[in-house]
C-alpha positions as CSV (number, residue, x, y, z in Angstrom):
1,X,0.0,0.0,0.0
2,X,1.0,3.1,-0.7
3,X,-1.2,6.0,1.3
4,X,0.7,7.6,3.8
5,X,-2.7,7.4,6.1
6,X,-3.3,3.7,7.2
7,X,-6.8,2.2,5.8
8,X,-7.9,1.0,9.7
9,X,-10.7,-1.5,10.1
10,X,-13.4,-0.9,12.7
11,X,-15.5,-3.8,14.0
12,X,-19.0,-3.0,15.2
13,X,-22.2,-4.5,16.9
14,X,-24.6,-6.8,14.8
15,X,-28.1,-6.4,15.4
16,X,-29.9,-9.0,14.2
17,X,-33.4,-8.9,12.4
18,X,-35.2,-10.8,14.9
19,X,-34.0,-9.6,18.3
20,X,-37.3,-8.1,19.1
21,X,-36.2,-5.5,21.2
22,X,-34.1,-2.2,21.3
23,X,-36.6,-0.3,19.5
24,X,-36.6,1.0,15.7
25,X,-33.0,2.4,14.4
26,X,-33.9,3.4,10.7
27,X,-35.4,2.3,7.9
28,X,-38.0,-0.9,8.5
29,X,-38.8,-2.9,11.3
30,X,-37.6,-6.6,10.8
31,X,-34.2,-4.9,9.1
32,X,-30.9,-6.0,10.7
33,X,-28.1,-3.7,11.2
34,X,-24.2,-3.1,11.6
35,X,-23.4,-0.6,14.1
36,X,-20.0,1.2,14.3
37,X,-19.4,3.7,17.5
38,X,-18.6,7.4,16.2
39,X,-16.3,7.7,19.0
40,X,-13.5,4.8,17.3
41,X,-14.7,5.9,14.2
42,X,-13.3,9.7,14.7
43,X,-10.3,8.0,17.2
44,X,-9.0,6.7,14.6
45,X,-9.2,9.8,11.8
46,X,-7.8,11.9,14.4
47,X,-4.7,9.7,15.1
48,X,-3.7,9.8,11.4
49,X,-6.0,6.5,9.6
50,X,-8.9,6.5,7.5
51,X,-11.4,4.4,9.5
52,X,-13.7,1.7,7.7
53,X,-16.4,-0.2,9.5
54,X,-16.3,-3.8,9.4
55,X,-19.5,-5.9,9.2
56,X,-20.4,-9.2,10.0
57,X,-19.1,-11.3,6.5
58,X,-18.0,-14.3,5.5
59,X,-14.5,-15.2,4.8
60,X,-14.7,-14.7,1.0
61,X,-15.1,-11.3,1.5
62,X,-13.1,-11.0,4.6
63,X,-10.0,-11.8,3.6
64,X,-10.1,-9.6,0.2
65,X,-11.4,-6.5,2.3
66,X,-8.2,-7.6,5.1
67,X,-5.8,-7.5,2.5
68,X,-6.3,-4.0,2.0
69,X,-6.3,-3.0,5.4
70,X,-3.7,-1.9,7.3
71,X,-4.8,-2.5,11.0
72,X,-7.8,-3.5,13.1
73,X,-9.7,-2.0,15.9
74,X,-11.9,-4.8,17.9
75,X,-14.1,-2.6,19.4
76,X,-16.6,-3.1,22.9
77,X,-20.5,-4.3,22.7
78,X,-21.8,-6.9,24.5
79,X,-21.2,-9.5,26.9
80,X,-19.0,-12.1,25.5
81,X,-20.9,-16.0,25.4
82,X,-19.6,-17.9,28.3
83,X,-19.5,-21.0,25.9
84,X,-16.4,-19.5,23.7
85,X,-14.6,-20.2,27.2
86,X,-16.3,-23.5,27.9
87,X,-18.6,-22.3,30.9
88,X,-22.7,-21.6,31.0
89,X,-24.4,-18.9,30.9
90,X,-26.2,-17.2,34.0
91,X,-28.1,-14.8,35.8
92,X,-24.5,-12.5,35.5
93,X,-24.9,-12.7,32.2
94,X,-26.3,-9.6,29.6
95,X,-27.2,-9.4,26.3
96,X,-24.9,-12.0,24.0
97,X,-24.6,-12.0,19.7
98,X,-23.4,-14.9,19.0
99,X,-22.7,-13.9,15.3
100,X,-20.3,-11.4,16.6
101,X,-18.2,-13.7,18.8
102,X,-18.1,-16.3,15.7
103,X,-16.7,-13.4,13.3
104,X,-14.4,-11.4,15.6
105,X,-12.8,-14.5,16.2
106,X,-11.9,-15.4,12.7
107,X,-11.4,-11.8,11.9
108,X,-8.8,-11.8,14.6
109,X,-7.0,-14.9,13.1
110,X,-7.2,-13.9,9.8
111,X,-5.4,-10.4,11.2
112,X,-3.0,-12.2,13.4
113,X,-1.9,-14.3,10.1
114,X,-1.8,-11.4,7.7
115,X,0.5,-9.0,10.5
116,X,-1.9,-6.9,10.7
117,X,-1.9,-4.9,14.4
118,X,-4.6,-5.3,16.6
119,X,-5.9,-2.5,18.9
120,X,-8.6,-4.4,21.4
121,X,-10.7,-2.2,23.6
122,X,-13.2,-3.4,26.3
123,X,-15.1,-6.5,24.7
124,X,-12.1,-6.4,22.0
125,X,-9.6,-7.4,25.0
126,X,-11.9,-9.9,26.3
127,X,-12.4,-11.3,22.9
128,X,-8.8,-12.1,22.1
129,X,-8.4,-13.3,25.2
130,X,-10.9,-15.6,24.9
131,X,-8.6,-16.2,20.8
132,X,-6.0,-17.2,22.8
133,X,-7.6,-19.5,24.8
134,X,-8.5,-17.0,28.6
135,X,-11.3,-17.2,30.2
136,X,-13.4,-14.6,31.7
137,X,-15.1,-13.0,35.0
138,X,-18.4,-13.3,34.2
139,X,-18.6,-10.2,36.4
140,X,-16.5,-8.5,38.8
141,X,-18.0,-9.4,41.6
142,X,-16.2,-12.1,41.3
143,X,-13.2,-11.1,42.6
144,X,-14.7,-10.0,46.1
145,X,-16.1,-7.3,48.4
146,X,-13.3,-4.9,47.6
147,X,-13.9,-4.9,43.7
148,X,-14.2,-1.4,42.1
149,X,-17.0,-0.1,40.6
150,X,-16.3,-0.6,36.8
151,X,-19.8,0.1,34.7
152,X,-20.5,3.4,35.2
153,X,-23.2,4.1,32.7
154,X,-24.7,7.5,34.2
155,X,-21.6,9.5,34.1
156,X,-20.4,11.0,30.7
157,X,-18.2,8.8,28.8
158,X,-15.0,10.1,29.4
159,X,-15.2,10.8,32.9
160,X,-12.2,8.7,34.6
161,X,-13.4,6.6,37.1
162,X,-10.1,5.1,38.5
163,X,-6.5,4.6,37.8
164,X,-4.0,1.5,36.4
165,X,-0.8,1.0,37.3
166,X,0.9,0.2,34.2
167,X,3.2,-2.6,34.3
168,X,5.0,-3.2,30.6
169,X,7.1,-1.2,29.2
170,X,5.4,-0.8,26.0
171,X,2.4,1.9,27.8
172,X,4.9,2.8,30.0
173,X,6.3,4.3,27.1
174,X,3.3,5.3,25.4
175,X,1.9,7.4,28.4
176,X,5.2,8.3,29.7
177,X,4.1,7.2,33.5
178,X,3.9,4.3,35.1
179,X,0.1,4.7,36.6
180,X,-2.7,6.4,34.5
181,X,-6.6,7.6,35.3
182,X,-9.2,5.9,33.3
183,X,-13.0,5.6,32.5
184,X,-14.6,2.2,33.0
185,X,-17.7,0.6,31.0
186,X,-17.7,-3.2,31.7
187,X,-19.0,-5.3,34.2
188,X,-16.6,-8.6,32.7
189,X,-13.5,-8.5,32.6
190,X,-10.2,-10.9,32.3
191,X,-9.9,-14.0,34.5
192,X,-7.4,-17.1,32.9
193,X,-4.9,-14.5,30.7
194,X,-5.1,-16.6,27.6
195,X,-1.4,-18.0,26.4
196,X,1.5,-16.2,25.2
197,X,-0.3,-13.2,26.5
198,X,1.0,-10.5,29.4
199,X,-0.7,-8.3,31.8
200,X,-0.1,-4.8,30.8
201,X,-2.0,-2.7,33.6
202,X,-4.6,-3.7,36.5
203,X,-6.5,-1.3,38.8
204,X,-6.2,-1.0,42.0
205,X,-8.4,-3.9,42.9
206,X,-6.5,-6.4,40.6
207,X,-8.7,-6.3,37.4
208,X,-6.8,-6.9,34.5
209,X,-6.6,-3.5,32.4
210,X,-4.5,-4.2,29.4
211,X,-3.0,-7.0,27.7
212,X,-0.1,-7.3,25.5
213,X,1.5,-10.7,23.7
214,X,4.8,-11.9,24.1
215,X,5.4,-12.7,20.4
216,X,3.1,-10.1,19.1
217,X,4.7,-6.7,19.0
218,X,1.8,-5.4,16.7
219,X,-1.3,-6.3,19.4
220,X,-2.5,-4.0,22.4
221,X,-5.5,-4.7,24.6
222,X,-7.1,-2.2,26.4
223,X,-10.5,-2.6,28.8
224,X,-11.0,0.8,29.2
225,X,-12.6,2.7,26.6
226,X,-9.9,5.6,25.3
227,X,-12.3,6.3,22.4
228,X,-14.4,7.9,24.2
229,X,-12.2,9.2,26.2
230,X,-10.9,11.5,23.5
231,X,-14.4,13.3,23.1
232,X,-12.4,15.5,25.9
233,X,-8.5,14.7,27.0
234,X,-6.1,13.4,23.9
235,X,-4.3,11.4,26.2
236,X,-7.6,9.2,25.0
237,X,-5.7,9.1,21.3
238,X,-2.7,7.5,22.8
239,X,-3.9,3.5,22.1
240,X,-4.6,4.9,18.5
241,X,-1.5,6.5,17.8
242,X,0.1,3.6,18.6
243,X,-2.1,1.9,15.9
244,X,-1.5,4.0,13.3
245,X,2.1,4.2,14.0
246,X,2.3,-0.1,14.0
247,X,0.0,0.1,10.8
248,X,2.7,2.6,9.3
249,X,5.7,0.5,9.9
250,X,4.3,-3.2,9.6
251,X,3.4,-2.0,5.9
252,X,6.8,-0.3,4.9
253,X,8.1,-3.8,6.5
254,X,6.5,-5.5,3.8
255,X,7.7,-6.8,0.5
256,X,5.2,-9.2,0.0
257,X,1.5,-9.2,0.4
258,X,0.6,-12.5,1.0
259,X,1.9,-14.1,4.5
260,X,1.9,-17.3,5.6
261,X,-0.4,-18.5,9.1
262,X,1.4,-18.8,11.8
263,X,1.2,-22.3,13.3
264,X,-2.2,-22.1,15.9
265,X,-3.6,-19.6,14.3
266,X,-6.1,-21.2,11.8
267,X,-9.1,-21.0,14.8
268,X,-9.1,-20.0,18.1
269,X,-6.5,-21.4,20.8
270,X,-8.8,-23.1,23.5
């Protein structure tokens, strides 16, 4: 590729034609729709890419449309299905698309095979964890008495509600600190860390934060949501830039456009 401003793909929620519920978007009732969030939508403009939303496809057209991408934001949504990490769903549990989890996870293999870098945010995180064969929290409670509030849905979205202590070098370097404030909009959160992966940040009450891999340089998970963060502080742009800077030198890195898979990487690693 030659454009000096990475083509970024943007993954989104599915809303399926028969979920009954969630009230009329546009057009007709009985219409399903793909749903990208403004907020990583503008993120990523702002940090230098050209964002393009990704909807729910098979992998005739996925792997065409990857091929001219240079990097991939896996963005939040919903609860991720407690069978993708071989437990059973309960009363913990919110509203699941089961469609989504299927495609994120072979959109993240197909990225992981073609180089391409990965930003993960909220769900995202969870998600590849779950790739590389983690497990999840169903919900923070979990972990105890002392647990943070982290789903703070009646503050504006870019409010910080708490800080991380950032523990790999690699934010460390890209926020110049070693703790940070953040926002917080999820009630799941990290449990097994799946392989090969590295705990990047936690809060003060243990939850996982941010996840990098140990083989990976071109893959950062975040939980909290910088995105919309950036509505009001740049220090929300940070994860992005980082992006678009990995998406910038992964590309002039290449000679050839078609890589092999990695070993593992066909499906998910559970």
């Amino acid at each position: 590729m030659t454009s000096t401003r990475p083509m970024i793909g943007v993954t989104g929620y599915y809303v399926s034609a028969d979920e009954g519920y969630g009230g009329k978007l546009r057009g007709n009732i009985g219409q399903a729709f793909s749903l990208i969030g403004e907020d990583y939508l503008r993120s990523v403009e702002r940090a230098g890419g050209i964002p393009i939303g990704i909807p729910l496809m098979d992998d005739d057209s996925l792997f065409p449309l990857l091929s001219r991408l240079d990097g991939i934001v896996v963005t939040g949504g919903e609860d991720v299905d407690p069978k993708q990490y071989g437990e059973t769903v309960d009363h913990r549990v919110g509203r699941l698309s089961l469609e989504r989890d299927e495609f994120e996870l072979r959109l993240i293999a197909a990225a992981l095979a073609a180089r391409k870098p990965i930003l993960a945010i909220c769900r995202g995180m969870q998600m590849l964890n779950v790739y590389f064969g983690g497990s999840l929290h169903k919900d923070v409670s979990d972990l105890g008495a002392t647990t943070l509030t982290h789903n703070f849905e009646k503050i504006p979205r870019w409010y910080t509600a708490h800080t991380v202590r950032l523990t790999q070098s690699l934010l460390q370097s890209l926020y110049g600190d070693n703790e940070i404030e953040v926002n917080s909009y999820h009630h799941q959160s990290v449990k097994d860390v799946g392989r090969g992966l590295v705990v990047a940040a936690q809060a003060p009450d243990g939850v996982i934060e941010a996840l990098v891999h140990a083989e990976f340089d071109n893959l950062l998970a975040v939980q909290w949501h910088p995105e919309m963060m950036a509505v009001r502080n740049d220090a929300g742009l940070v994860p992005f830039r980082w992006l678009i800077g990995a998406a910038q030198t992964e590309t002039e890195s290449q000679t050839d456009s078609t890589h092999a898979a990695p070993m593992g990487f066909g499906s998910p690693l559970r």
